[in-house]
VOMARKE-841838 format. One record per atom (N, C-alpha, C): residue number from 1; atom name; x, y, z. Coordinates in steps of 0.05 Angstrom, whole numbers. Layout:
% VOMARKE-841838
pos;site;c1;c2;c3
NUM;CA;X;Y;Z
...
//
This chain:
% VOMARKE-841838
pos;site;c1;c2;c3
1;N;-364;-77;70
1;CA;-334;-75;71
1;C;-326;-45;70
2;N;-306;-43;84
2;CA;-294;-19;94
2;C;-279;-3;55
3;N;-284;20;50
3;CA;-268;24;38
3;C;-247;41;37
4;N;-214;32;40
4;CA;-197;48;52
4;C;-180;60;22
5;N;-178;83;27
5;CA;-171;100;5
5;C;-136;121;14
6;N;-115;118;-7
6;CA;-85;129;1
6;C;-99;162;-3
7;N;-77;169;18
7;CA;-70;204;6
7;C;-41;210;16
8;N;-31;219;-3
8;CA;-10;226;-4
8;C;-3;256;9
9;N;-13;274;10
9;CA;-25;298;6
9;C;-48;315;27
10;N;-55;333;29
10;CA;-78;343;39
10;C;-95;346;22
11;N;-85;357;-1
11;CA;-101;353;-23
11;C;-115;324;-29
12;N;-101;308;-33
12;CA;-105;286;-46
12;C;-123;275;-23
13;N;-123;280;17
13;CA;-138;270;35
13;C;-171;280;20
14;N;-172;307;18
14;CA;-193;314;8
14;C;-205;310;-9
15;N;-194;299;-31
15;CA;-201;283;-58
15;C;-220;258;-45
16;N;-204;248;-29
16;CA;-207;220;-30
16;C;-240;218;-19
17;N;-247;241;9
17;CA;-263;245;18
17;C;-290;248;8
18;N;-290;265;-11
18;CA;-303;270;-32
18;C;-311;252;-56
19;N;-292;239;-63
19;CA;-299;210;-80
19;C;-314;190;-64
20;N;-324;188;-35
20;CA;-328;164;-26
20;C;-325;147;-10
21;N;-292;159;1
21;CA;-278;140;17
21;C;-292;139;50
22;N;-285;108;57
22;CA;-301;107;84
22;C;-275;119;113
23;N;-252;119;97
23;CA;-232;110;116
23;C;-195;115;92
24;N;-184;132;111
24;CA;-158;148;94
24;C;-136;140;102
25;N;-119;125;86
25;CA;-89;125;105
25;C;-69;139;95
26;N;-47;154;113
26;CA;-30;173;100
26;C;-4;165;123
27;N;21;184;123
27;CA;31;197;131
27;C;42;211;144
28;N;71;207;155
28;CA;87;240;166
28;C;105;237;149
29;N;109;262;144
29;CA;130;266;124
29;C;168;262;130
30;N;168;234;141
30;CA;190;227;157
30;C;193;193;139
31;N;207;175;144
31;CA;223;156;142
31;C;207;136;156
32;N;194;145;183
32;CA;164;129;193
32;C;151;112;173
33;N;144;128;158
33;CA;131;114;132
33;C;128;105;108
34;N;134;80;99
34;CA;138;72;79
34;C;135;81;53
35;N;129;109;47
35;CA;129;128;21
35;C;140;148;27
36;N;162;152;36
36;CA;177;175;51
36;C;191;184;17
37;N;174;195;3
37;CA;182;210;-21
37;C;179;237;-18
38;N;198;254;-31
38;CA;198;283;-30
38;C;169;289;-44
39;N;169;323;-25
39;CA;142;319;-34
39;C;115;311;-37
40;N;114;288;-14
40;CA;97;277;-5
40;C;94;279;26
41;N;71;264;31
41;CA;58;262;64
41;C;59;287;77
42;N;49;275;104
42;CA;37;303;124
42;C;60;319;142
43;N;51;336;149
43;CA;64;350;176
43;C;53;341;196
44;N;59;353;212
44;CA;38;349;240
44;C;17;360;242
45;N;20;387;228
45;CA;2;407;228
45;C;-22;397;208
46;N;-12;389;182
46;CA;-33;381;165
46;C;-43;358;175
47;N;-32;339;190
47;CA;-52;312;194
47;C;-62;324;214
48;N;-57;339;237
48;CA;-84;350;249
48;C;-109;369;234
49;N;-105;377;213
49;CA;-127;388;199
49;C;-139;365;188
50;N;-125;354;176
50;CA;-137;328;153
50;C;-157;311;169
51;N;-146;307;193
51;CA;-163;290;205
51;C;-180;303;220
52;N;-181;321;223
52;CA;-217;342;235
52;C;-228;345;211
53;N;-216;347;193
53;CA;-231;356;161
53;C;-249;334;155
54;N;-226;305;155
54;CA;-247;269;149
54;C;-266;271;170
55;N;-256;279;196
55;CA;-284;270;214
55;C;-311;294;213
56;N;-300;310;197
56;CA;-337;326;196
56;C;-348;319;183
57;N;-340;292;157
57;CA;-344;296;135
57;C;-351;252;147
58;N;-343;254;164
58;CA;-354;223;169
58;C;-335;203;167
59;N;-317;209;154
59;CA;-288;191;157
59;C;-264;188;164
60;N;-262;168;168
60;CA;-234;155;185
60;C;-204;161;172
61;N;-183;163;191
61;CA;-156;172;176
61;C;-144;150;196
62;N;-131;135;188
62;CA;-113;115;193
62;C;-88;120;184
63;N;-67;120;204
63;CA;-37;133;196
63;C;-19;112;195
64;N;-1;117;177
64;CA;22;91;171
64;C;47;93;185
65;N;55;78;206
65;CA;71;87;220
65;C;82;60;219
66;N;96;50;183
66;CA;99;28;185
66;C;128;14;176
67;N;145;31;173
67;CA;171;26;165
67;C;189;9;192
68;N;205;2;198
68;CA;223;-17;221
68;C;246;1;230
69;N;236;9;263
69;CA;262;28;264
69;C;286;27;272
70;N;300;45;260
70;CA;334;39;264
70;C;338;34;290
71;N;360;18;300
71;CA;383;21;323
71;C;380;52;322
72;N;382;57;355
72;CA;392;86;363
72;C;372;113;355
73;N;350;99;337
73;CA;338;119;332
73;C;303;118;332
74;N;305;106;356
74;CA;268;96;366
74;C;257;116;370
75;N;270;144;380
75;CA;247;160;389
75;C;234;169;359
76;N;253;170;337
76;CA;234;183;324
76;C;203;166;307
77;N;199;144;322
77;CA;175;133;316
77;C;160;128;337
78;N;175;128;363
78;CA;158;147;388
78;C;150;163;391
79;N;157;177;380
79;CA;142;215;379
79;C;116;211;349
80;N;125;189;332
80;CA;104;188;306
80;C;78;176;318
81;N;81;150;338
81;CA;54;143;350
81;C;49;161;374
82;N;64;181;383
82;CA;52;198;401
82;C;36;217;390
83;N;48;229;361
83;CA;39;254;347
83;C;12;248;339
84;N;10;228;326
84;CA;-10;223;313
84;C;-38;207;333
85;N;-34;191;355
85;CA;-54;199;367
85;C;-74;220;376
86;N;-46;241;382
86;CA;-46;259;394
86;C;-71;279;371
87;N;-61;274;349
87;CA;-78;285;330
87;C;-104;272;322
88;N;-113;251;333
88;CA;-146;235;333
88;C;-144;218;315
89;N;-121;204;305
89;CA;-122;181;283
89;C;-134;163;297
90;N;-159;148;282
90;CA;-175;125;286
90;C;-156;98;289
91;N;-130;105;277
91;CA;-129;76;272
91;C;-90;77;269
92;N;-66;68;281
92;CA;-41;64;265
92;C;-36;38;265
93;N;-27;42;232
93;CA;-20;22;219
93;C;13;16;221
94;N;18;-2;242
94;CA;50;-9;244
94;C;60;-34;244
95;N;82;-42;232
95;CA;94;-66;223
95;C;120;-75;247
96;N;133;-60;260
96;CA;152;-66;276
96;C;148;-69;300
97;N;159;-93;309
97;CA;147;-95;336
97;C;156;-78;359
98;N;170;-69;366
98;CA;180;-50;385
98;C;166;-30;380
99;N;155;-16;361
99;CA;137;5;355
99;C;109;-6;365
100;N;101;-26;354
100;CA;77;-37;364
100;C;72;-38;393
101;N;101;-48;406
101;CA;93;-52;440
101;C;99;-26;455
102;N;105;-8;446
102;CA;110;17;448
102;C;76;31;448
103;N;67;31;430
103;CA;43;39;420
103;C;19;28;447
104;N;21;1;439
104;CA;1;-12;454
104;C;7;-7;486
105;N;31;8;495
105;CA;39;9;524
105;C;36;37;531
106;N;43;56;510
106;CA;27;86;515
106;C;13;89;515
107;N;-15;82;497
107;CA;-36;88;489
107;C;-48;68;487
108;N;-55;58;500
108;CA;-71;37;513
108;C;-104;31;499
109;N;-112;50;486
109;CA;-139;59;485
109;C;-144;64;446
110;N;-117;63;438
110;CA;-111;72;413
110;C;-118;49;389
111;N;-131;44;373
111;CA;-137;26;354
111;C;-113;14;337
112;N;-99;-4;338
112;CA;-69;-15;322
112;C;-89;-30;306
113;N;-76;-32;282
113;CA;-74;-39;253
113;C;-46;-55;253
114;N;-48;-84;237
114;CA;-16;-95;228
114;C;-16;-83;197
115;N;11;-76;199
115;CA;19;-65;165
115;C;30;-94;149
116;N;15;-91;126
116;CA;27;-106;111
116;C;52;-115;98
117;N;69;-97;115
117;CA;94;-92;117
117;C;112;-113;136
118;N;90;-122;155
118;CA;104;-140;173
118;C;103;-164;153
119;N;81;-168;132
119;CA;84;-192;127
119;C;69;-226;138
120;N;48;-209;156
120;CA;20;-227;159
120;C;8;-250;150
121;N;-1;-267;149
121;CA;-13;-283;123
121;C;-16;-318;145
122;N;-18;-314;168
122;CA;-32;-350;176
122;C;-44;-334;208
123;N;-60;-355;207
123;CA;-70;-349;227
123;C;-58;-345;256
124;N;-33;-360;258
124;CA;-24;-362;292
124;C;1;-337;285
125;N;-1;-329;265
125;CA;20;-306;268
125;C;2;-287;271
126;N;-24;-277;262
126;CA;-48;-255;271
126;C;-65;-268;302
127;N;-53;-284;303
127;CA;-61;-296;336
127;C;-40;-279;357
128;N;-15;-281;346
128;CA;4;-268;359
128;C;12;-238;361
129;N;-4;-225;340
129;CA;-7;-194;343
129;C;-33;-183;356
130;N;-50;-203;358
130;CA;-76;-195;370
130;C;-68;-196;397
131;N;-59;-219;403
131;CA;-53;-221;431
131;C;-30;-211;449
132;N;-13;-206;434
132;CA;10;-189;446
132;C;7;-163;439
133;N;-9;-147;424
133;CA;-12;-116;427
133;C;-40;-109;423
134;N;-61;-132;421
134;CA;-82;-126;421
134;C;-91;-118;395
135;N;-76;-113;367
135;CA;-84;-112;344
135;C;-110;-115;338
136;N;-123;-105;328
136;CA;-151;-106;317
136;C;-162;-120;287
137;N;-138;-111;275
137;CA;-138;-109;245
137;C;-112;-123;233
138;N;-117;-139;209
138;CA;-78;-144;195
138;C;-93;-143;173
139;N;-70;-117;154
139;CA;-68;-115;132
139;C;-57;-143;118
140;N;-66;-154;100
140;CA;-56;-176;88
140;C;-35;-176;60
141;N;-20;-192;67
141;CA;3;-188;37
141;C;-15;-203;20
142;N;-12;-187;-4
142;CA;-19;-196;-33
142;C;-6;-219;-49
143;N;-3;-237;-37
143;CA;10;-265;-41
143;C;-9;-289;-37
144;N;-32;-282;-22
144;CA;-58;-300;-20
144;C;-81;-297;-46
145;N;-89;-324;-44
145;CA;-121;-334;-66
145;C;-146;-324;-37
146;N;-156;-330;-52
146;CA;-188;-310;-41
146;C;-198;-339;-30
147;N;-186;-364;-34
147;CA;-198;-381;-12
147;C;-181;-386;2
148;N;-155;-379;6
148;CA;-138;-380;23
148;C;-134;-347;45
149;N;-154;-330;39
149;CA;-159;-316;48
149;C;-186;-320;72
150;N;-206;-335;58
150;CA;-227;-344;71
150;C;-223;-365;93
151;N;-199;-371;93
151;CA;-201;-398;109
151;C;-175;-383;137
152;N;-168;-360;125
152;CA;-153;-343;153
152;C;-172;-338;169
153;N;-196;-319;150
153;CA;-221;-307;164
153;C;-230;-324;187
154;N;-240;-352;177
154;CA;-252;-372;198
154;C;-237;-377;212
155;N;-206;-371;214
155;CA;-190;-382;243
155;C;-186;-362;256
156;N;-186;-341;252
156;CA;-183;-316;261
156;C;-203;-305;274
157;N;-194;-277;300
157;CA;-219;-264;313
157;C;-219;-234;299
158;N;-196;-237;279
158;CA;-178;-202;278
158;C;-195;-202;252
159;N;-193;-174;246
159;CA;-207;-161;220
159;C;-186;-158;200
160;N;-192;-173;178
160;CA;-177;-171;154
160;C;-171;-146;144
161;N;-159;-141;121
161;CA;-160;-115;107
161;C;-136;-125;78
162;N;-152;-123;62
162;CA;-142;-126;33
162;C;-133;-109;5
163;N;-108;-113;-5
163;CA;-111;-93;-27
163;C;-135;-103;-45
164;N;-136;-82;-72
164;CA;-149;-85;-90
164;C;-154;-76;-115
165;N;-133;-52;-110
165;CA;-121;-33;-137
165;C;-91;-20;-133
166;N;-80;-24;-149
166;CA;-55;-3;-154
166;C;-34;-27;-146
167;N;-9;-12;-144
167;CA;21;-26;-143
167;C;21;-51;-144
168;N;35;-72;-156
168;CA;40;-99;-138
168;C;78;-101;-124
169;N;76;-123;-115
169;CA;99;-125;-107
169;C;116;-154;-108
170;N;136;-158;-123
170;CA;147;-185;-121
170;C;148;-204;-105
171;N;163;-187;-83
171;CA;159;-203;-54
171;C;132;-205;-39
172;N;149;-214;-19
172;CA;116;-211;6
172;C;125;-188;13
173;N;100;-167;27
173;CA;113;-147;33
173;C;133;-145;62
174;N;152;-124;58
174;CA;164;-126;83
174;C;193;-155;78
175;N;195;-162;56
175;CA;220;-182;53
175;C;226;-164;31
176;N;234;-155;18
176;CA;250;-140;-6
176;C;275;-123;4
177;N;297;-142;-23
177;CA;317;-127;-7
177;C;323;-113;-37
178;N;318;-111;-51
178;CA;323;-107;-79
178;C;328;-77;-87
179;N;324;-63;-75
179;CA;328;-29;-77
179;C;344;-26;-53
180;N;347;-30;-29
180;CA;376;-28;-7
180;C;394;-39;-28
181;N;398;-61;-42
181;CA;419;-67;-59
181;C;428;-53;-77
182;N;412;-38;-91
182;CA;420;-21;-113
182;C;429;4;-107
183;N;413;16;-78
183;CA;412;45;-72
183;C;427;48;-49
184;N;430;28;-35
184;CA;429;27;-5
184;C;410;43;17
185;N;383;46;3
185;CA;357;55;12
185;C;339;32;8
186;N;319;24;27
186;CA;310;6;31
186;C;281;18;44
187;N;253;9;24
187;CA;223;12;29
187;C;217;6;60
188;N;233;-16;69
188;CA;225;-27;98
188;C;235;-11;119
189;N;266;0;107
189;CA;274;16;136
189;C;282;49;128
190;N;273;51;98
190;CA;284;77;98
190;C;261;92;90
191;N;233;82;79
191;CA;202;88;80
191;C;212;89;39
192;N;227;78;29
192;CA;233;90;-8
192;C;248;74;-18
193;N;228;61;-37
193;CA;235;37;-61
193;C;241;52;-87
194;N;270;45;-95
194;CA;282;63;-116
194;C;273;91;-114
195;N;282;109;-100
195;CA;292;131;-94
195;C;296;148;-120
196;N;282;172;-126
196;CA;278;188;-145
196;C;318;199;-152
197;N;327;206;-132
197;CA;352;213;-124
197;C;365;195;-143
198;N;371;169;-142
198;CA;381;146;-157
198;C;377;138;-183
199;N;354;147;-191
199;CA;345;144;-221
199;C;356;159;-240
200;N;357;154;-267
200;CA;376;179;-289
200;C;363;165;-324
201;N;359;182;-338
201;CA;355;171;-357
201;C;370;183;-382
202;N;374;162;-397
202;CA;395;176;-428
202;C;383;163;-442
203;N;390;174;-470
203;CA;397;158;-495
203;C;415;151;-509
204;N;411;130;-519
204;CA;435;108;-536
204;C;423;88;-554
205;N;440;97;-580
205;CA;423;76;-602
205;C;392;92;-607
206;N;390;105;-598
206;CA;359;115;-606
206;C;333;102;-586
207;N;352;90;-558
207;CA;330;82;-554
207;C;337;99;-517
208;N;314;99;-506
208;CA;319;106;-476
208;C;329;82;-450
209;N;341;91;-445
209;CA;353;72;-422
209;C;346;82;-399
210;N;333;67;-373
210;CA;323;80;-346
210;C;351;63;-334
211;N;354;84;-307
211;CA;383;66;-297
211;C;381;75;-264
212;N;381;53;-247
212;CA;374;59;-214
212;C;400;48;-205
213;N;412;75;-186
213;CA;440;69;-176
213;C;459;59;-187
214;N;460;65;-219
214;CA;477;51;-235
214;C;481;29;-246
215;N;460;17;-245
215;CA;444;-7;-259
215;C;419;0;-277
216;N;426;-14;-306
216;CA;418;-11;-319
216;C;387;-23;-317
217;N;370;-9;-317
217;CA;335;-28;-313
217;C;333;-35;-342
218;N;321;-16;-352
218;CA;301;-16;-387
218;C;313;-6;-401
219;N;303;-7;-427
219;CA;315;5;-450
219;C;282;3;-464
220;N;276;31;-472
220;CA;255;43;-490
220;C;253;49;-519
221;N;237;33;-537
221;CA;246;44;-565
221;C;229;71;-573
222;N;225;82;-595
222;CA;215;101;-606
222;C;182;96;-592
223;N;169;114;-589
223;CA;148;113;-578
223;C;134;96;-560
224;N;152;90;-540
224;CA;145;70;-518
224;C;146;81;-499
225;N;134;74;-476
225;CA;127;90;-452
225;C;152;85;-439
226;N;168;108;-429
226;CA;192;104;-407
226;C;182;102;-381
227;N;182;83;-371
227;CA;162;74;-342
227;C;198;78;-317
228;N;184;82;-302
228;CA;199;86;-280
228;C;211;65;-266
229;N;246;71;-272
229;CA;254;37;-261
229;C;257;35;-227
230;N;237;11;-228
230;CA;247;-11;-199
230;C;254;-42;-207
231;N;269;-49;-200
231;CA;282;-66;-200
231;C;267;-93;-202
232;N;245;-98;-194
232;CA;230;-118;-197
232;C;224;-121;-215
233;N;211;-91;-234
233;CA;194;-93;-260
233;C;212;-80;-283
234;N;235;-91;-276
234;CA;252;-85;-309
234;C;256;-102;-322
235;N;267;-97;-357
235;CA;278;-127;-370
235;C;307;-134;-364
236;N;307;-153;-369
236;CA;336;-158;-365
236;C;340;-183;-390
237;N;364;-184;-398
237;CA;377;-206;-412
237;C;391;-228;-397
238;N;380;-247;-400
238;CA;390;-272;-391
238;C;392;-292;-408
239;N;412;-317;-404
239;CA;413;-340;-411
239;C;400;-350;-431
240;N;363;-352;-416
240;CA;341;-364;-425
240;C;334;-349;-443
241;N;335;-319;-445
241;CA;321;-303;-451
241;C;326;-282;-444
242;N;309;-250;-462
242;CA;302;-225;-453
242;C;280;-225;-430
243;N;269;-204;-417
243;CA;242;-189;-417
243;C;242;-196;-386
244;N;223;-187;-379
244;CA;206;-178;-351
244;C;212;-203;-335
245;N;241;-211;-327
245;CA;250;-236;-314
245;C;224;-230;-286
246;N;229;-210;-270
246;CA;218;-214;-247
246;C;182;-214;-248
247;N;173;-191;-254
247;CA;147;-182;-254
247;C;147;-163;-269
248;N;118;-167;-294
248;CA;113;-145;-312
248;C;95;-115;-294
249;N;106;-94;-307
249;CA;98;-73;-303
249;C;69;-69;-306
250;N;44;-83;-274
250;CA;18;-80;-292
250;C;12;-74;-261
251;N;-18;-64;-253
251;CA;-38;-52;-225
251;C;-48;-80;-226
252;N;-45;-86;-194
252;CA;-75;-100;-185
252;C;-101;-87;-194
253;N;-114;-101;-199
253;CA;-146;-89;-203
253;C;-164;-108;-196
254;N;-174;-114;-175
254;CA;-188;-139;-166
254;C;-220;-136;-165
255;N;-232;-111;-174
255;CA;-255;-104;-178
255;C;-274;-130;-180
256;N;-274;-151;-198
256;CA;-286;-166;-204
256;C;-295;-198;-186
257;N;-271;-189;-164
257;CA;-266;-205;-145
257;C;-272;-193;-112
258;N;-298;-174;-122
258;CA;-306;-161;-90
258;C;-329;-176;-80
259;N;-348;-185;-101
259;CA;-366;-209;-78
259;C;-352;-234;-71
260;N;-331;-241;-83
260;CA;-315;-279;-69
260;C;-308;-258;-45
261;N;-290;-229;-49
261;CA;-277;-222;-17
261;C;-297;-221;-4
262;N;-323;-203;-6
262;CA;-336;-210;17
262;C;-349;-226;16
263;N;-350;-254;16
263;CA;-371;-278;18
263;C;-335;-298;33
264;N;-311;-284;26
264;CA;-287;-298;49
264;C;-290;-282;73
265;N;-301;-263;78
265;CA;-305;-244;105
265;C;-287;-226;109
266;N;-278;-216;78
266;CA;-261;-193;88
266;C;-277;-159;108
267;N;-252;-154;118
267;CA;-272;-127;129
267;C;-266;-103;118
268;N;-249;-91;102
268;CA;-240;-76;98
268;C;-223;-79;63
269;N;-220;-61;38
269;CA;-211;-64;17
269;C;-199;-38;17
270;N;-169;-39;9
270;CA;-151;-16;10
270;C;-148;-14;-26
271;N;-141;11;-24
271;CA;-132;19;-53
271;C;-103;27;-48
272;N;-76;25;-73
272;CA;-52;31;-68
272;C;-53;54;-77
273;N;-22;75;-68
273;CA;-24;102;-91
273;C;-22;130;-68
274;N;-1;126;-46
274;CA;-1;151;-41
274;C;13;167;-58
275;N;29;162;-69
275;CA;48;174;-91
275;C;37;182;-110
276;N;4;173;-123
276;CA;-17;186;-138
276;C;-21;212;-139
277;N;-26;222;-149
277;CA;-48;252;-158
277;C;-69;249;-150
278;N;-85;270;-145
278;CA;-109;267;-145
278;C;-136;261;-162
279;N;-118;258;-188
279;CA;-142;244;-213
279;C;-147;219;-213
280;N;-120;201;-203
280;CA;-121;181;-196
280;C;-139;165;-167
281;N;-136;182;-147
281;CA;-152;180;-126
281;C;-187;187;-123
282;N;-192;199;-147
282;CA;-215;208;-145
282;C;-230;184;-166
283;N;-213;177;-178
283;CA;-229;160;-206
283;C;-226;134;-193
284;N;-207;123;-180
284;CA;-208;99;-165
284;C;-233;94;-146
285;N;-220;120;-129
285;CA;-246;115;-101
285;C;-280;111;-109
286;N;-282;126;-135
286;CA;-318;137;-137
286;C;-315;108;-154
287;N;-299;88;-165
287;CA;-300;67;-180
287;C;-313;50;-165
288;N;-297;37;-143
288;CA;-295;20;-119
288;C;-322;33;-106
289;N;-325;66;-94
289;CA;-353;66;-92
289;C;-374;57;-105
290;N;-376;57;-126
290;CA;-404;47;-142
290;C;-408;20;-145
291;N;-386;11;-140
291;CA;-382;-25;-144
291;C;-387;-31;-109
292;N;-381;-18;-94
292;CA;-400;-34;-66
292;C;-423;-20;-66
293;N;-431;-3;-71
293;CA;-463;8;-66
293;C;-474;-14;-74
294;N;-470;-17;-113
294;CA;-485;-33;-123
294;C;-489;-66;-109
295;N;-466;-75;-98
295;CA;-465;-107;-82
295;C;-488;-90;-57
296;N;-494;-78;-35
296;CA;-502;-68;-19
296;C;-531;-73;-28
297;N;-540;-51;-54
297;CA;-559;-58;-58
297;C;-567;-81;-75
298;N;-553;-106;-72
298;CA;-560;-124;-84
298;C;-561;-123;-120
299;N;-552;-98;-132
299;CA;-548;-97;-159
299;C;-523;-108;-166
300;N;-521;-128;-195
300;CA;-489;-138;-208
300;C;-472;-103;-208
301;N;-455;-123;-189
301;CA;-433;-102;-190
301;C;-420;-100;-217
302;N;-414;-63;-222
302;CA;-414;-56;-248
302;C;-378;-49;-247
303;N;-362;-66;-257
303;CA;-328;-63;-264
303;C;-332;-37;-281
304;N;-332;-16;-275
304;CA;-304;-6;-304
304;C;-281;-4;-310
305;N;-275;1;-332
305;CA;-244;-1;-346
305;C;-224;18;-319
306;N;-203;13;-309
306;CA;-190;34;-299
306;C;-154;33;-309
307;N;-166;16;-330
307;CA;-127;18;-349
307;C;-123;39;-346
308;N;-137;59;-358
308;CA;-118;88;-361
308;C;-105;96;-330
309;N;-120;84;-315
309;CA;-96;96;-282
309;C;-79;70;-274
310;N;-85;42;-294
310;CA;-69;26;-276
310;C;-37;33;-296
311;N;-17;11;-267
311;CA;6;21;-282
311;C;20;5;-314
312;N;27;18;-336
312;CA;39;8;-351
312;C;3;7;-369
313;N;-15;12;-361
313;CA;-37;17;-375
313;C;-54;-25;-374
314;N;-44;-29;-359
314;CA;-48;-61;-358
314;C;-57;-75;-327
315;N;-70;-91;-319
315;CA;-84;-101;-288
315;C;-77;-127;-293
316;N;-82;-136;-268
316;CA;-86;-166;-268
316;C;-102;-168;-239
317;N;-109;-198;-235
317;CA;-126;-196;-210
317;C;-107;-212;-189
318;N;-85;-215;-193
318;CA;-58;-226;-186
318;C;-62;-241;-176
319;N;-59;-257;-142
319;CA;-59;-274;-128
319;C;-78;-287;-126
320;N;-107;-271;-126
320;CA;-137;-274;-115
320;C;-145;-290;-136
321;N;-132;-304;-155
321;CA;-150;-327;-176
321;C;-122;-339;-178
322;N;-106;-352;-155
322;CA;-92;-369;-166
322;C;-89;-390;-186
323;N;-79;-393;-207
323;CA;-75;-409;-227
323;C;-48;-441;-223
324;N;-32;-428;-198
324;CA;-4;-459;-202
324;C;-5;-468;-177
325;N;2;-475;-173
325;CA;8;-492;-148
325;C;36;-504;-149
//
């Protein structure tokens, strides 16, 4: 199995390289892509270095060119799957269809990836991107069990590709409207889920309050971690009750669940975290490295702890051991 590793960064591309990684996804530092945070992703100039830099070095850079583009403003994700061909990306990863048939009609020759952004997940809908743009690959939403993953594989001709560390997400990906509501910025069409711009923090009562677009998320007492509000993973007071109505503040970490993925036929295991540092990318990637060498060479794959990088200091293996029905 493929191991695909975020960079946020040039730096952080080179981290990743160096830890391990088989295969890099990033970036233009535009609205294109779904982490369009200040501060982050590439130029043009840097993803053409980054990606002669992965390929001397043996690895693949796969670019995210996966946000849904506005009315009136297609070229600028026509010029993103022009640029970045143009610059030797192995692989773009895009969610919108007009981008996609765009892609698959210029570049004919060019390797498409579905983003998990479109929201993927049965077989005759990855029947329908294979076949209408020739897709190779669908990133899968993190809303599937690892035998409901195995049983896409068998109906399918397309190459999977799975998270396995970092962020989760309430929704499926690619349905969230929950930060356009608060911010009127939206992850799907504006590339930024709760928006740094929108955030503010005070005190009151002695305790900290995080607040997005003027909605109140959390409230922090004396020595508690002030975690960064999104709207999914705040408390709220209700009716029934306080606390984490939507989803608690914790990382996928599915480490323990890499021989069921590959014995379902995944081809590919992504890590989340362009928005990471590079301590984070380096300690993830050489993690996930040593845990497929060891399955490779037939040694029990060895988990370590990676609380200290997941978020809120807490994992779960989320979907991939379903528990309800």
């Amino acid at each position: 199995m493929e191991l695909i590793c975020p960079a946020g960064t040039p730096a952080s591309l080179e981290a990743a390289v160096e830890a391990g990684a088989d295969a890099i996804y990033c970036g233009f530092r535009d609205e294109t892509n779904a982490r369009n945070f200040p501060g982050l992703n590439f130029s043009r100039e840097e993803l053409r270095k980054g990606i002669a830099f992965a390929h001397r070095h043996g690895v693949k850079v796969l670019v995210a060119i996966n946000t849904f583009a506005r009315a009136g403003s297609f070229g600028l994700w026509q010029s993103a799957v022009d640029d970045a061909a143009a610059a030797g990306a192995d692989a773009l990863i895009l969610a919108d269809l007009a981008t996609l048939a765009y892609a698959a009609r210029r570049h004919p020759a060019q390797r498409l990836h579905v983003s998990v952004q479109a929201g993927v997940a049965n077989p005759d809908a990855i029947r329908f991107y294979a076949e209408s743009f020739g897709a190779r690959r669908v990133v899968l939403p993190r809303v599937l069990s690892v035998m409901e993953i195995a049983s896409i594989v068998r109906e399918s001709a397309c190459e999977t590709e799975v998270f396995v560390f970092g962020g989760l997400c309430v929704m499926e990906e690619g349905r969230c409207s929950l930060s356009s509501y608060a911010t009127g910025q939206s992850p799907n069409m504006n590339g930024v889920c709760s928006p740094a711009s929108h955030v503010a923090y005070s005190e009151r009562d002695g305790r900290i309050q995080s607040t997005l677009g003027g909605f109140t998320i959390n409230s922090f007492g004396k020595g508690e971690p002030a975690g960064y509000p999104t709207l999914c993973k705040g408390r709220f007071a209700t009716p029934k009750g306080s606390g984490y109505i939507f989803e608690e503040p914790v990382s996928l970490d599915a480490a323990v669940m890499l021989p069921a993925l590959r014995d379902a036929g995944v081809t590919a295991l992504k890590i989340e975290g362009r928005q990471r540092g590079r301590a984070y990318i380096a300690g993830v990637v050489r993690s996930f490295r040593d845990i497929l060498t060891g399955l490779e060479e037939g040694r029990s794959a060895r988990t370590p702890s990676l609380a200290a990088l997941a978020e809120g200091q807490a994992s779960t293996v989320g979907a991939y051991r379903k528990g309800w029905r």
